[in-house]
N, C-alpha and C positions, 0 to 999 in steps of 0.2 A: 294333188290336194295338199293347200296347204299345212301346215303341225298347228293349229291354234289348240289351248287346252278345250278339254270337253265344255266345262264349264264356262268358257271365254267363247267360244262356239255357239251353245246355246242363248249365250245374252247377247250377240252379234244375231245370231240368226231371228229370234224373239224379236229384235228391235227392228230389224226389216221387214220381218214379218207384217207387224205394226204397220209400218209404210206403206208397204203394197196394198195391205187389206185399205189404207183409208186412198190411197192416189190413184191406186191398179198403177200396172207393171210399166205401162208405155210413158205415165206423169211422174213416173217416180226416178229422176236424177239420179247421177254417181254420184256428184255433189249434196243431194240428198240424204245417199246411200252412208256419203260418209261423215257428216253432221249428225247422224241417227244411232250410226254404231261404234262413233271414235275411231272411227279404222282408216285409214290412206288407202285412196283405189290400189295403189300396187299390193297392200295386203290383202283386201279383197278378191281382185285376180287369182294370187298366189293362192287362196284360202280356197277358194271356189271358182275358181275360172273365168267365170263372168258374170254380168248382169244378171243372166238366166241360170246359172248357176245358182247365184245366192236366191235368185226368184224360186226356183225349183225345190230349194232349203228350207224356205221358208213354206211353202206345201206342205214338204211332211211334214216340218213340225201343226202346221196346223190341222194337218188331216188324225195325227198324232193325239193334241192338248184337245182340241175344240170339238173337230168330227165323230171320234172314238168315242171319247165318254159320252155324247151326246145318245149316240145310235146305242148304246147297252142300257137305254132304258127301254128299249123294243126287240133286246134278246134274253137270250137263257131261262131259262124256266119261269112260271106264271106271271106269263108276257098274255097281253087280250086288252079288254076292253081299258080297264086302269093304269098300261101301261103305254097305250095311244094318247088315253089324255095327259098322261104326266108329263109325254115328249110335248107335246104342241103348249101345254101350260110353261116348260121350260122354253119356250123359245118365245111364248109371251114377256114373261119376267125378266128374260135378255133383253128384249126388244124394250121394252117398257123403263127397264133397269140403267140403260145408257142415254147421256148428254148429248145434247146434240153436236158438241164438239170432240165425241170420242172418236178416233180412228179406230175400231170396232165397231163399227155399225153393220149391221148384213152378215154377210158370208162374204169370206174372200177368194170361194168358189165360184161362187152366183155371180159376181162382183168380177172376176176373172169371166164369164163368159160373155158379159157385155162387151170386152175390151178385145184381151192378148186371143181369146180361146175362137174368136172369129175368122181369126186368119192364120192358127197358128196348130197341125193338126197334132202334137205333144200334148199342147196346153187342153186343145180339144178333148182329146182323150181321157184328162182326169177328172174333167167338169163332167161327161158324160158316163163315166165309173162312177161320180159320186153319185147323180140322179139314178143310175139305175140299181145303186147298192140302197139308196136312201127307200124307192119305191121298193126293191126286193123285202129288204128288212119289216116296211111296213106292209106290204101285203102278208108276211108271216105271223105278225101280229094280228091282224083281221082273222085270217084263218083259225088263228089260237081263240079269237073273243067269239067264234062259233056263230050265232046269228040265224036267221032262217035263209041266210044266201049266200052260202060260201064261194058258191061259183061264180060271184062278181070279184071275190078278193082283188084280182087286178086290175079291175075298172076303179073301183076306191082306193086304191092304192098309188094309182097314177093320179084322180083328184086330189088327196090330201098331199101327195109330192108337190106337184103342180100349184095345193094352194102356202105350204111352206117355202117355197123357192123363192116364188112372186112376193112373200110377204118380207124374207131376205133383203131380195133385191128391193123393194120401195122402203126397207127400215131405214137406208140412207137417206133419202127426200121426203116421206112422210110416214115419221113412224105411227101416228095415230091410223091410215091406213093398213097400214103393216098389222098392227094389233087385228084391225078388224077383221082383216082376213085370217087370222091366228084362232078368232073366236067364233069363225065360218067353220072353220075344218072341227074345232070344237063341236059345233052345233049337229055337224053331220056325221060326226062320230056315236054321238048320244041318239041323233035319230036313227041308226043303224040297231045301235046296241043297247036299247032301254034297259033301265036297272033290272027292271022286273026279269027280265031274256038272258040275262048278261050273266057268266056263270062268275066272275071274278070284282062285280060290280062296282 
């Protein structure tokens, strides 16, 4: 590995990051690579090995910035019904919040399983850690927002995965889709957990 500073590290990995999440991994050039981060492919080799190297860099950091703080609105204590909708409202106001020329659009997970995560079983493997950490997480919040059916938690839990992902991946082609499916899993949330039922409403 090569010695880049932390800080010089971070703004190379950040700016790739960038790249992949808008190209996916297989469109995105060395030449690309290095108009994007200031860097000479031999420092990038040297720095991280290779394409998949820096591609793999730019994961955690986004599993890191993006993933994390996203998912800790559906943990630690009085996590239920208000803190379902806070997640799917924040992923509205992302969605809704970005240009259409942002290289941010989606997930660069979701967005990584159309492409590398097809044929490649690494890449497979984080895309399908992320959905099943994403659905875990939220069927623990189901269970927290109580209901009179907790023994569905995992059927709802794979819906509102299933309609977050989908709404990910079309934020690239049509974000006013995207939304509406954002204000689907809304909708199904509230018919689950009426104010009146809801202990955290």
């Amino acid at each position: 590995m090569g010695r880049l500073q932390s800080f010089e590290r971070t703004t190379v990995v950040q700016a790739a990051r960038d790249l992949f999440w808008d190209k996916g991994f297989e469109a995105t050039s060395l030449a690309d690579l290095e108009d994007a981060t200031g860097l000479r492919r031999s420092s990038l080799y040297h720095a991280f090995g290779s394409k998949r190297g820096l591609f793999d860099a730019a994961v955690e950091d986004y599993q890191a910035s993006v993933i994390r703080p996203r998912l800790r609105t559906l943990t630690g204590p009085g996590i239920g019904r208000a803190s379902l909708l806070a997640y799917f409202s924040e992923l509205r106001s992302a969605v809704s919040a970005l240009p259409e020329d942002s290289p941010r659009r989606g997930c660069l997970l979701v967005n990584c399983a159309a492409g590398l995560a097809g044929h490649d079983d690494l890449a497979r493997q984080v895309v399908d850690g992320y959905r099943s950490e994403l659905k875990d997480t939220l069927q623990d919040a189901l269970r927290a927002a109580g209901g009179s059916a907790p023994d569905r938690a995992p059927e709802r839990a794979r819906t509102l995965a299933s309609l977050g992902m989908s709404a990910m991946l079309l934020a690239r082609v049509n974000a006013t889709e995207s939304v509406a499916l954002l204000d689907t899993a809304t909708e199904q949330i509230r018919s689950w957990f009426p104010v009146h039922a809801a202990t955290d409403a």
